[in-house]
C-alpha positions in Angstrom: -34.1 -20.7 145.7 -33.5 -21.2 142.3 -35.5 -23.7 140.3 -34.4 -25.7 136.9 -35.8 -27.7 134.4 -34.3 -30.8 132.5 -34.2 -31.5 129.2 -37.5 -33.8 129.4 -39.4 -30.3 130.7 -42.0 -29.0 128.4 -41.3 -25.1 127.1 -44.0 -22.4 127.4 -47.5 -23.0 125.7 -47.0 -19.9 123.5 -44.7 -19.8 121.3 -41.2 -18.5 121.5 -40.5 -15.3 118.5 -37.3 -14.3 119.8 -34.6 -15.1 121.8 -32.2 -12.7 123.4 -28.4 -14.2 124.7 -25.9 -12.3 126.6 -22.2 -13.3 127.5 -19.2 -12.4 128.3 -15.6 -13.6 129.0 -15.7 -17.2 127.5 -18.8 -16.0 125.0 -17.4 -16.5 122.0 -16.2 -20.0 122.7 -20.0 -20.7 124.1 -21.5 -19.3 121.2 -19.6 -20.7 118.4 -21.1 -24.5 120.5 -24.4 -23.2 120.6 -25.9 -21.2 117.4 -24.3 -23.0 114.6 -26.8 -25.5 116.1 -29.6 -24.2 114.7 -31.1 -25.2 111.9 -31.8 -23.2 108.8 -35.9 -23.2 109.8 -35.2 -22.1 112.9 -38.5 -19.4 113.5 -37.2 -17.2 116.2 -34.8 -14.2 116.3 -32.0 -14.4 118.2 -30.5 -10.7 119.4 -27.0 -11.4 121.1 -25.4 -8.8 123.1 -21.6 -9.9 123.8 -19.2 -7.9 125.9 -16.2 -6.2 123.4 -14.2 -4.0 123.4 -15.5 -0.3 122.4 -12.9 0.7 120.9 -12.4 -2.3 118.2 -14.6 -2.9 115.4 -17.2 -6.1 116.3 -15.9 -9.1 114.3 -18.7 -11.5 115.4 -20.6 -11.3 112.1 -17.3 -12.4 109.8 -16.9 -15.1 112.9 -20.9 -16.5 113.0 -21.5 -16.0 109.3 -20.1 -19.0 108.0 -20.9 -21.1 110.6 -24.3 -20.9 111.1 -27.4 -21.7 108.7 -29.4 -18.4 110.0 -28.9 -15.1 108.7 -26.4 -13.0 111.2 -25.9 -9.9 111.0 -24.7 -6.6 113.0 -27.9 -4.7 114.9 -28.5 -1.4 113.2 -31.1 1.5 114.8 -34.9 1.1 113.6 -33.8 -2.0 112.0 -37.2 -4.3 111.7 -36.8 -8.0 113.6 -36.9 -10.6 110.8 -37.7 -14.3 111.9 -34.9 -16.8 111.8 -32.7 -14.0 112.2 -29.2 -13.4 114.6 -28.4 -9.9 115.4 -25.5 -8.9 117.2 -25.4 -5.7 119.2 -22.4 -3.1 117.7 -19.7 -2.2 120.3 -20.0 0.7 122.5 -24.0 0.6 122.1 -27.2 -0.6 123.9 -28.6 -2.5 122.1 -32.8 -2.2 122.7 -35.9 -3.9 121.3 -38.9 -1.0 120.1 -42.4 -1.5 119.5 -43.0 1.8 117.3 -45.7 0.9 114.9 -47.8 -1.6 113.5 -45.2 -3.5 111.7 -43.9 -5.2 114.9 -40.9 -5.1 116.5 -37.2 -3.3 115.7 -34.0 -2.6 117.2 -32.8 0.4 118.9 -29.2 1.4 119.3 -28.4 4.1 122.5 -25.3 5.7 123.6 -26.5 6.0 127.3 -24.0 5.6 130.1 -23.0 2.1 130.7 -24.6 -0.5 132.8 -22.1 -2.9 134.7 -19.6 -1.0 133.2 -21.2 -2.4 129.9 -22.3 -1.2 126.8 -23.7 -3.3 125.3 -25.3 -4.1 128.0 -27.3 -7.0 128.7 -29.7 -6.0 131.3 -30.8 -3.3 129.2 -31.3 -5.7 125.8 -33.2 -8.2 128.1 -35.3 -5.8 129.5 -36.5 -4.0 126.5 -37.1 -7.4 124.5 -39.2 -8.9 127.5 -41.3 -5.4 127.8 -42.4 -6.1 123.9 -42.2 -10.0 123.7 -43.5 -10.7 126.8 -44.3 -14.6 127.0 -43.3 -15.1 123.4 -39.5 -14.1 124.7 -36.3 -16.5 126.3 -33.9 -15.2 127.7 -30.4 -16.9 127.8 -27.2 -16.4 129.9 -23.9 -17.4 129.3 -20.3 -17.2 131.3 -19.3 -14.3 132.1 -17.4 -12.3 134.2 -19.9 -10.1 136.1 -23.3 -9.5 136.8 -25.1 -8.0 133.9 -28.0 -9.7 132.6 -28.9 -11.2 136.3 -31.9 -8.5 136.8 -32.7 -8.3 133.1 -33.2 -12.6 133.6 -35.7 -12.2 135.7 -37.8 -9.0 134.0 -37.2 -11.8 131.4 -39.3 -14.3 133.9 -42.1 -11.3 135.4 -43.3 -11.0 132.0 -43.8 -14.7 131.4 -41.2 -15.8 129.3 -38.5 -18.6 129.8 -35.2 -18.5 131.2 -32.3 -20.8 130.7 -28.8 -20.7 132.6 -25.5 -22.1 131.6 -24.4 -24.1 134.7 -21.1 -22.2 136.6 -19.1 -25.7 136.6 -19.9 -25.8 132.7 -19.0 -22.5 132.3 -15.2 -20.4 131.5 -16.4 -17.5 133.8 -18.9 -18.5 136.3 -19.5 -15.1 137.7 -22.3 -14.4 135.3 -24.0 -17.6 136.1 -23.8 -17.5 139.6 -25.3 -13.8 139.5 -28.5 -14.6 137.5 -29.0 -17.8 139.8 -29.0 -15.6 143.2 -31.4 -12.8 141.9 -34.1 -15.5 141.6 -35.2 -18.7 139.7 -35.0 -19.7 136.7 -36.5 -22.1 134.2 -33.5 -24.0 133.0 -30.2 -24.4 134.4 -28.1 -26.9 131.9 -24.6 -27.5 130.6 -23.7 -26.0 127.1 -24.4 -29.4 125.2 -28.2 -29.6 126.7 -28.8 -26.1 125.2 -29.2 -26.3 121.6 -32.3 -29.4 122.3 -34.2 -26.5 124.6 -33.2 -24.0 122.1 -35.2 -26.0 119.3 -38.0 -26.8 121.3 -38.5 -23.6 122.1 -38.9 -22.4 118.2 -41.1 -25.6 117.3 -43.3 -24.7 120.5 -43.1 -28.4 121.1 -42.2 -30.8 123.8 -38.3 -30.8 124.0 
């Protein structure tokens, strides 16, 4: 069965570097509550893979930009990961997290066949990130309409990072959800308005 944490829980003893989020239908709406949240210090990156369109240019950085205090921008390939930074993945491309050299991490962009009928695709961001974070990773999922990210949630969990759920009956699509919850447990299963306290905690390495 599942498991969940409240808000009282304690995050991981190591500290979290970067945080990887994936939505769908409903995402937008979910987002815009949740990262303009965030406060300016905020130490983790934040990589955000959102189902669009592929054939319509991403607005999500003219959306986020003014309306949150961390630096957003559009992913780009062999782009270096910056702290306190929030990268969106580009339509019609995977977006992947490298370990190439000794300068840490970076992103990757692929134009391999989709996943869920996805790409982005959220499986394949989480799974990357938690193969080269490891316990220093969360991994977040949002409402949505299908199942991505539900396996990539739980390579999330195997490599010892934390995981945090948006409740279905909080959530415009509860598909997505529902999915991650059956494939196995989780950390945190919380309404949108709990997120942004674990969220925090999370980058202080602190008790929430």
């Amino acid at each position: 069965m599942p498991t969940s944490r409240q808000p009282s829980a304690s995050p991981p003893a190591n500290r979290v570097d970067a945080i990887v989020v994936g939505t769908s239908a409903g995402g937008v709406d979910a987002l815009s509550h949740l990262l303009p949240t965030l406060p300016r210090d905020f130490r983790p990156a934040l990589l955000v893979v959102v189902h669009i369109p592929r054939d319509r240019p991403s607005l999500l950085v003219d959306v986020f930009s003014p309306r949150c205090a961390l630096s957003v921008h559009e992913a780009a390939d062999k782009q270096p990961i910056q702290p306190g930074t929030l990268y969106f993945a580009p339509p019609d491309s995977h977006l992947l997290v490298v370990d190439r050299d000794a300068h840490g991490p970076s992103l990757a962009l692929s134009a391999d066949a989709p996943v869920h009928f996805s790409r982005p695709s959220i499986d394949v961001l989480f799974e990357s990130a938690a193969a080269v974070y490891g316990a220093r990773l969360g991994g977040v999922l949002l409402t949505g309409a299908n199942a991505d990210g539900a396996l990539g949630l739980q390579a999330v969990r195997r490599r010892g990072g934390v995981t945090l759920v948006q409740t279905p009956a909080s959530a415009k699509a509860s598909t997505m959800p529902r999915a991650a919850l059956a494939a196995g447990p989780v950390d945190f299963v919380l309404p949108l308005e709990q997120m942004p306290a674990v969220l925090r905690a999370w980058g202080e390495g602190g008790a929430i």
